[in-house]
Structures are given as C-alpha cells and as structure tokens.
C-alpha positions as CSV (number, residue, x, y, z in Angstrom):
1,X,4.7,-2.3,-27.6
2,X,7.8,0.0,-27.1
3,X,9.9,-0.1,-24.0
4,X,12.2,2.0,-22.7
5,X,15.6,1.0,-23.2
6,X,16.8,2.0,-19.8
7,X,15.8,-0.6,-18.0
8,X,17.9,-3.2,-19.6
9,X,20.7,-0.6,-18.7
10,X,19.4,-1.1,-15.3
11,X,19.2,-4.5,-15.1
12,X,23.0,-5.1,-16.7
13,X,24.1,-2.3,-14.0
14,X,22.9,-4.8,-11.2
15,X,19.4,-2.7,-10.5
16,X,15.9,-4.5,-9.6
17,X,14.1,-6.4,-12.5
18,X,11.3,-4.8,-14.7
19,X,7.8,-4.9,-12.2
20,X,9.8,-6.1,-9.3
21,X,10.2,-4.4,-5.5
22,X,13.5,-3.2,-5.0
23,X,13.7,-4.4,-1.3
24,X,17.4,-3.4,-0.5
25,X,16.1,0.2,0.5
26,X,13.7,-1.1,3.1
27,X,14.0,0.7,6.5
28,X,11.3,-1.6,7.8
29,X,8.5,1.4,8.9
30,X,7.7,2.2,5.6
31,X,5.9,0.6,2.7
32,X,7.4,0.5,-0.9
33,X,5.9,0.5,-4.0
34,X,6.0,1.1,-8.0
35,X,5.5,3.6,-9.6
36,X,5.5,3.7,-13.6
37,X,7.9,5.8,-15.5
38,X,6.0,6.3,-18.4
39,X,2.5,7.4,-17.1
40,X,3.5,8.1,-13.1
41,X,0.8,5.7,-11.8
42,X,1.8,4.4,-8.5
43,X,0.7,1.0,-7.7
44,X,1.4,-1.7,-5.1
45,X,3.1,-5.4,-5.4
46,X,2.2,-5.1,-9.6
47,X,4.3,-6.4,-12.4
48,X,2.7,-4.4,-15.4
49,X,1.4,-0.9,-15.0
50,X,-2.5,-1.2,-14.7
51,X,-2.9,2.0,-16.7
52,X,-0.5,1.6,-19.9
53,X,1.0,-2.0,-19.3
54,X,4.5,-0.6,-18.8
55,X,6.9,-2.8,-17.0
56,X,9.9,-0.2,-16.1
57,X,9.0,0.6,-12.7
58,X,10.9,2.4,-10.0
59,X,10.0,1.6,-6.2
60,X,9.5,4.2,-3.7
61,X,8.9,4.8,-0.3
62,X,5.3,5.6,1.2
63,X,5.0,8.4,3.8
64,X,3.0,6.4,5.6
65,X,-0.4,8.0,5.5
66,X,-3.9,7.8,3.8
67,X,-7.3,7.4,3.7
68,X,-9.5,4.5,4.5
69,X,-11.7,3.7,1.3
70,X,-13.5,0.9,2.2
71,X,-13.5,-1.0,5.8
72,X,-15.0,-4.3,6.9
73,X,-15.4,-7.0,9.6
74,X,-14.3,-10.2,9.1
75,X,-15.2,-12.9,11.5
76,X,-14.0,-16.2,9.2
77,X,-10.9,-17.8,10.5
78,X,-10.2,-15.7,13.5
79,X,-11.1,-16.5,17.1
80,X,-12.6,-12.7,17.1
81,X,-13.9,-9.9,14.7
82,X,-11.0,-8.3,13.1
83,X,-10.7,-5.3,10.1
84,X,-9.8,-5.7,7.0
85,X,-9.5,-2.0,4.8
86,X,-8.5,-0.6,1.8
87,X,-6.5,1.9,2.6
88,X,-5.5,4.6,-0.5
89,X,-2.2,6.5,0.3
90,X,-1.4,9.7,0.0
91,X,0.7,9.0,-3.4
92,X,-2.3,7.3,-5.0
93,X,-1.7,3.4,-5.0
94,X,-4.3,0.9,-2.4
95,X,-3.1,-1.4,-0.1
96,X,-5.3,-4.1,2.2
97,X,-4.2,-4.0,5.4
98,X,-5.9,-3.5,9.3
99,X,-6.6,-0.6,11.3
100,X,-6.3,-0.8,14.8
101,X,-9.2,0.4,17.5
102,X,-12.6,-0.5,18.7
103,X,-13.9,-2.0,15.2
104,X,-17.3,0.5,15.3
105,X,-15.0,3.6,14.9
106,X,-13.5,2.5,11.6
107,X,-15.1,4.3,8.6
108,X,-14.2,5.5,5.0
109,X,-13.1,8.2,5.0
110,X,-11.0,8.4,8.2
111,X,-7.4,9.2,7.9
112,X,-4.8,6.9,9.0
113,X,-0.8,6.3,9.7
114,X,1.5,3.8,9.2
115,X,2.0,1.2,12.2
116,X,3.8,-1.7,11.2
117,X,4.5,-2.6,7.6
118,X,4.2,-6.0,8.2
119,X,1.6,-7.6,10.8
120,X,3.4,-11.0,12.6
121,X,0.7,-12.9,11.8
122,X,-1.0,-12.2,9.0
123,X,2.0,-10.6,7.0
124,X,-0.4,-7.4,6.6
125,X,0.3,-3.9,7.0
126,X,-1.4,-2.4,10.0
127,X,-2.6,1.2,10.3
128,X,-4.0,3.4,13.2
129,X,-6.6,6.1,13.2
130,X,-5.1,10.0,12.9
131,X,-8.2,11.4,14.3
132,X,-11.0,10.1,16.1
133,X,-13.6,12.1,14.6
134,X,-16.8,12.9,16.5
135,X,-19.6,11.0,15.3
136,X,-22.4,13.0,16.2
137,X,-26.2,11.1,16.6
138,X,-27.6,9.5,13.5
C-alpha cells in the first residue's frame, strides 16, 4: 500500500505520529479527532482509517454537537440507572459517552451539545439534550 510521504515529513518536523491524537491543541471543552487525508473520513481514537486503511491522520476539533443514534440504560456496576449513547457528531465520526436528564427523555434522534469532554469518573464524554422535544401520547 502507498503512503503519503508527508507524514514522515511531519513526524522528522516534530508533528504527532501516524493514527495518533495530537493532544497539545486541547482547550479542554472540546473533543478531538482524526480525520483521514486521503478519503476525509473522520473517526474517533483510530489508528488506521476504517474506510481505506490510511494511517496519515490529522486531528481536529469537534464543534461539540450531534445527534444521539442509539441510547440505553445501564444498571451493571452503578449504584443507579445511568445512559450510555452513541452519539454521531456533526462532522461524521461516533463517540460513546452519557447524556444528562431524566433517563425516559433520551431518544435517538435527539440532538445534543457538548458538556464535559471528559466525565470524572468514568473518563466519558458527557452530553446534554438541545431540545426537549414534546412527546406527544403514544
């Protein structure tokens, strides 16, 4: 497989290795992640590009917002029900991570913004709702 040959220029001038987060741009409220020069794919914490197994990848900051894709309840190793969702920001890559609110108002779909990139205790981004949406009767 060909690679590009800038990113051994990169890596002699002192820049992040192939597949690895550049962390020295981190602000703290926003979430970084890769995204591949060849194909434009952006992923999240990946060493290879899932789509054409590049490795020279360039990190980026999230705006902070997305869409939930998939939320559950977790009740294993927790004194109470938490949330656990996939969350699919706006630039296209998934990250796991919780939403905050009462646990029966988080559904795919809903949008949601950047809390805290990383949660204390679980190390997990955390997210809150943009809208509460009415949920009519079902």
């Amino acid at each position: 497989m060909y690679h590009h040959p800038g990113n051994a220029v990169q890596q002699a001038a002192g820049g992040a290795a192939a597949g690895v987060l550049d962390r020295r741009a981190v602000d703290g409220d926003t979430i970084l992640f890769q995204r591949c020069t060849w194909c434009g794919t952006a992923m999240y914490q990946r060493l290879l590009c899932p789509v054409c197994q590049g490795s020279d990848l360039r990190t980026e900051s999230s705006a902070g917002t997305g869409t939930i894709r998939h939320a559950t309840v977790v009740h294993r190793n927790t004194p109470a029900a938490r949330n656990v969702s996939l969350v699919e920001m706006a630039e296209g890559f998934v990250v796991r991570g919780r939403v905050t609110g009462p646990l029966i108002a988080i559904h795919s779909g809903d949008r949601v913004r950047l809390s805290t990139v990383k949660d204390p205790v679980r190390g997990e981004p955390v997210f809150q709702l943009l809208d509460e949406p009415y949920r009519g009767w079902h």
